[in-house]
N, C-alpha and C positions, 0 to 999 in steps of 0.2 A: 606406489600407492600404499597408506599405511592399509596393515593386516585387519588391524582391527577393524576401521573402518569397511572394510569389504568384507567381512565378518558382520557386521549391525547393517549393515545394506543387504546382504543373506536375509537376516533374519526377518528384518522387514518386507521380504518379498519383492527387491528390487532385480529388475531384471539387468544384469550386471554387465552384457554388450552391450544394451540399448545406450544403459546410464554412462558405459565409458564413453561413447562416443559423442554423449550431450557435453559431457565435464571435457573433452577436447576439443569440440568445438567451442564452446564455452572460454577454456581458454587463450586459444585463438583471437579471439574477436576482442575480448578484453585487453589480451594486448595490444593488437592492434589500434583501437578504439580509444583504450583509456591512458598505456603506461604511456605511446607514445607524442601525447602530451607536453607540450612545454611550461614552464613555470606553474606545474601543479604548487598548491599548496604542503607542507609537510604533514598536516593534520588528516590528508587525504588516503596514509597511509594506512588506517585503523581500517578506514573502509573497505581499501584493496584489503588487506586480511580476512577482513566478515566476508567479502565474496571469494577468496581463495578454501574458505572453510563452511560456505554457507552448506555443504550436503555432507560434513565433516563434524567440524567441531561445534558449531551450532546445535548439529542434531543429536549430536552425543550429550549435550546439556538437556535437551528436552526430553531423552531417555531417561537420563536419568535423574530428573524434575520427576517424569512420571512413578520409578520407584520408591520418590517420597510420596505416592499419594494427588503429585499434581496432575491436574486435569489439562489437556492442550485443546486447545479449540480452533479449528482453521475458518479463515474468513473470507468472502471474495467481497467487499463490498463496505465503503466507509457509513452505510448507516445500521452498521449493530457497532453497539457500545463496548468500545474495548473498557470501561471503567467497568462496566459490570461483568467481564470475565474476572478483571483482577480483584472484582472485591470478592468472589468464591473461591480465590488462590489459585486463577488458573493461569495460563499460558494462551494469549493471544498470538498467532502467526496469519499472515496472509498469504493467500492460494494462487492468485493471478499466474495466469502462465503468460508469456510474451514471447514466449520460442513455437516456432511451427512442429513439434516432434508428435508423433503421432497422428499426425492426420489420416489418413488412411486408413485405418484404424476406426479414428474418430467418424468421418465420413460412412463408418457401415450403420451406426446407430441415429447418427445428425445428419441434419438438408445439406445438402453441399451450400445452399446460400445461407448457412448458420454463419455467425461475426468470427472471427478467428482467433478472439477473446476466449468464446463457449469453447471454441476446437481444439485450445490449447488445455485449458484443463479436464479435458474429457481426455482428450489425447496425450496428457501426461498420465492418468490416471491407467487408462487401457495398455501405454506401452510400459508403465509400471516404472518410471524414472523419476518420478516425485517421494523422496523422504518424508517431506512434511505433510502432504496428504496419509501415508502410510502412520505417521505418528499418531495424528490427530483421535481423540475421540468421540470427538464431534464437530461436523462439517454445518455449519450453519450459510446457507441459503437467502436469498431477499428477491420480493417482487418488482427487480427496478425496470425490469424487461422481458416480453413474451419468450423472446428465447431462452435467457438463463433457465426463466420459471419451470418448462419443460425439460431442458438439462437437467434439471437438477433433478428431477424424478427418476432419471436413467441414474444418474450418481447414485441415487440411493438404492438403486439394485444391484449396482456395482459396489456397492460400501454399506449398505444397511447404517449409513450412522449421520444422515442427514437431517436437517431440522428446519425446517423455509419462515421465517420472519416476514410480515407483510411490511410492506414497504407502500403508501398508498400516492395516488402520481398529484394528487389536489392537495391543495393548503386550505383547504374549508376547516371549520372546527370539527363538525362531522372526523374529517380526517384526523384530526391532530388526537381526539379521541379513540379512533380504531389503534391510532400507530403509540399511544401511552398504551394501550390497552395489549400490545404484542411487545412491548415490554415489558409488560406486569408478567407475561405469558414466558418469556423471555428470562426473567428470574427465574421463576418456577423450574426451567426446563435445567439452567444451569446447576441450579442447586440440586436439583433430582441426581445429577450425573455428575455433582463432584464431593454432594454427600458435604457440603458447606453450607452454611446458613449465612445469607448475606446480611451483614447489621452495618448499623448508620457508621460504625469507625471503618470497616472494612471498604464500605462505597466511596465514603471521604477521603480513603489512602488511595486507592483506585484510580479518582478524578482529579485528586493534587498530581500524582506520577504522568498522568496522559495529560494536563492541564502543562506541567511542568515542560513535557517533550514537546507540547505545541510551541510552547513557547521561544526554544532552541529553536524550531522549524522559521517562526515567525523572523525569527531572529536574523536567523542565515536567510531567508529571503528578503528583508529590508536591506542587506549589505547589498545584493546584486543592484541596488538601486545606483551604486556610484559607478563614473566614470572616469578611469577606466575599471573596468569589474574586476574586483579581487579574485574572484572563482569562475571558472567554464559553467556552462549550461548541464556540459555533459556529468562534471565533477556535483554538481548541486542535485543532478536528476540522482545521481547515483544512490544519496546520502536519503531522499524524498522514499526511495524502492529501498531501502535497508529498514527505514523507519518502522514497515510490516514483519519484519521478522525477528531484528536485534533485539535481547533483553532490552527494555525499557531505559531503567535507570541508567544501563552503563551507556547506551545510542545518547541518551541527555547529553552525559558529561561531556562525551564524542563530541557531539554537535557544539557544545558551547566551547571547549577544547578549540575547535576549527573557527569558530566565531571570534574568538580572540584574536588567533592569527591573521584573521582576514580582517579586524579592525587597524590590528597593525599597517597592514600593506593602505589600506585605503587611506591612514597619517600619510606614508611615506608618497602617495601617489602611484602603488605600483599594480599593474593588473596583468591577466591573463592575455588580455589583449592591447593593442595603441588605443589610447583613448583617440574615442571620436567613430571607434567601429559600432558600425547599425547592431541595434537592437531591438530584438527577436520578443514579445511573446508569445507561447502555444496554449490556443484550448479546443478542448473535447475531449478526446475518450481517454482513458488512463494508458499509462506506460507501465505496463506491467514487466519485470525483470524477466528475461534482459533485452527489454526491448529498447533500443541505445540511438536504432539506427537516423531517426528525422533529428534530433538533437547533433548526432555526427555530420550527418548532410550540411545543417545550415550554418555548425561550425566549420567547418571544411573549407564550407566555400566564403569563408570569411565576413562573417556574421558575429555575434554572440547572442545564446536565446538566455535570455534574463527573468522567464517565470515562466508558470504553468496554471494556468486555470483549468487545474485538472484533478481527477482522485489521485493523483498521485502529484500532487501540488498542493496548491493552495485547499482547494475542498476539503482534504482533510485535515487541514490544522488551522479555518479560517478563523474560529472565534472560543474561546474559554468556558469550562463549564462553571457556574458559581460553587463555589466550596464550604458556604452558609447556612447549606442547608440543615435542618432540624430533625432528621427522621427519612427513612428507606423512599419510603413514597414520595417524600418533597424530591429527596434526590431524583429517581427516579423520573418525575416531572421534570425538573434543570434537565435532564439527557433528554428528551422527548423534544423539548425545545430547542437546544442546543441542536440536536440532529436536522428535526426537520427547517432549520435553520439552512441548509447546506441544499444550494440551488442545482443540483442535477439536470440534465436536460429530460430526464423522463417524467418529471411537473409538467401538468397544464392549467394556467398558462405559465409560461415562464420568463416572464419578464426582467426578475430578479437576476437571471444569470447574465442576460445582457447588458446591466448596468455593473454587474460584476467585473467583465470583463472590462469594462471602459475604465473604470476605478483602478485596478491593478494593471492596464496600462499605463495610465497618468503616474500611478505611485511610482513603478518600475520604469519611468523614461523611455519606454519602449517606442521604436518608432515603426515599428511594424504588426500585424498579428496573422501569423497563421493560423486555419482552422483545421486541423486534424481530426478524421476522420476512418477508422476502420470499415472496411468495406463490409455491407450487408447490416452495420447498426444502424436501424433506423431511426432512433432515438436522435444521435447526434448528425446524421445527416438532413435533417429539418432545420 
């Protein structure tokens, strides 16, 4: 293990048994999981790198991001606006744990029937194995659910550096008005704590960069549309869970880098799997890194999963923000809509998500659709 890096995990407060044994386990399963793969793509490598480094070299740029002045902002949740972190120069990362570490732990402060979503980020938090929690200078919160809403009150006695964004579960105008209106709030809070003033070029560059990488997303999800599928389920989830944490621009080039190669193979005819093997979509709750294992299962057992109607899919790169806009406010309005554009199942009613799903089966050829669900979310077990 380089020095230095267990020197900046020191500093940061990481407790450095815990986090060996996460980064061994860790790499275990990825190998397992991912290298032994056949006909991966060559473009796949970039990725395997960002997760060989993601508590490494990743974190060493956003250290020293912060020595210039940048602000990092950690997220659990696809409706705060990553264009309005970047237009006050800051560093968006997302928080999602997917590993069970710390539970016990977590269990002293949460219900044992809390989702194992809340448990893991409580529970990375407590046994102190999260860099990027430790970075952050601000942990930003949303009302998607009773239980985070309550977690996140404990996070803030654990971190004092929490900020909870309303999130409202109706699409009435009513609503669209409180959720513009905790975005107006939402500015304010950012700009207070990075000491940047957000102006109409800064929002504009913001919403082109994350406009830009939905795009690559969109991109690489149209191609699993052929058969045989140029990419694994597993290799696309992979690339969907990097999307929250890789610097922006260079994740883009990544993805369209990969997008090329996979146009190639789908000329020549050539895929990850015999064409003609069933295909898989997944929705409900998010895959949060490295949560690998329902994607392994149903490729394993000789499947291929071909999308995700999930925050960690499709929901968050389903549709583009306009780039026209005239001034802070209008922009600010495009995200408002834009977001609450993005059919969650913690809407009532939610009608919208179910036609979602039937849509991006038909697009994605899918002849199947599992419904995943973490146990104890009520949200997605309705």
């Amino acid at each position: 293990m380089d020095q230095d890096y267990i020197s900046m995990w020191q500093n940061l407060g990481i407790d450095l048994e815990n986090h060996d044994c996460l980064l061994k386990a860790l790499a275990e399963f990825y190998q397992q999981i991912y290298l032994s793969q056949e006909k991966r793509p060559e473009g796949m490598k970039y990725f395997d790198f960002v997760i060989s480094e993601a508590h490494g070299l990743r974190i060493k740029e956003l250290l020293e991001a912060k020595k210039q002045g940048k602000k990092v902002i950690g997220t659990f949740c696809v409706y705060v606006p990553e264009e309005m972190i970047l237009a006050v120069k800051g560093i968006c990362v997302g928080l999602c744990a997917g590993a069970q570490i710390g539970f016990d732990e977590a269990e002293k402060v949460l219900p044992k029937t809390t989702c194992d979503l809340i448990k893991a980020f409580i529970g990375f938090k407590l046994a102190q194995v999260c860099p990027y929690t430790e970075s952050c200078d601000l942990l930003v919160g949303e009302t998607t659910c009773d239980g985070k809403k309550k977690a996140y009150e404990i996070l803030d006695k654990l971190t004092r550096k929490v900020y909870v964004m309303e999130v409202p579960h109706r699409k009435t105008e009513v609503s669209k008005e409180l959720f513009l209106k905790e975005l107006f709030n939402f500015k304010e809070k950012l700009e207070e704590i990075s000491g940047q003033k957000m102006s109409l070029e800064t929002l504009r560059e913001g919403v082109k960069i994350v406009n830009e990488k939905r795009k690559a997303l969109m991109r690489l999800e149209s191609l699993r549309a052929h058969d045989p599928v140029p990419i694994s389920g597993l290799d696309a989830l992979l690339v969907d869970q990097i999307a929250f944490y890789d610097a922006p621009i260079r994740f883009t080039q990544k993805v369209n880098e990969l997008c090329d190669e996979l146009e190639e193979r789908v000329k020549k005819g050539v895929g990850v799997k015999p064409k003609g093997t069933p295909r898989v979509l997944i929705t409900g709750c998010p895959f949060a890194l490295p949560n690998w294992k329902l994607h392994h299962l149903i490729e394993a057992s000789g499947a291929v999963v071909v999308g995700e109607e999930s925050c960690v899919g499709r929901r968050y790169y389903h549709t583009l923000v306009p780039e026209n806009f005239n001034s802070v406010e209008e922009g600010i309005k495009a995200l408002a809509e834009r977001y609450l554009n993005t059919h969650c199942a913690c809407f009532t009613p939610n009608a919208e998500r179910i036609e979602d799903i039937k849509n991006i089966a038909k697009a994605l050829n899918a002849q199947g659709i599992i419904y995943y669900s973490i146990q104890f979310c009520t949200p997605y077990l309705f």
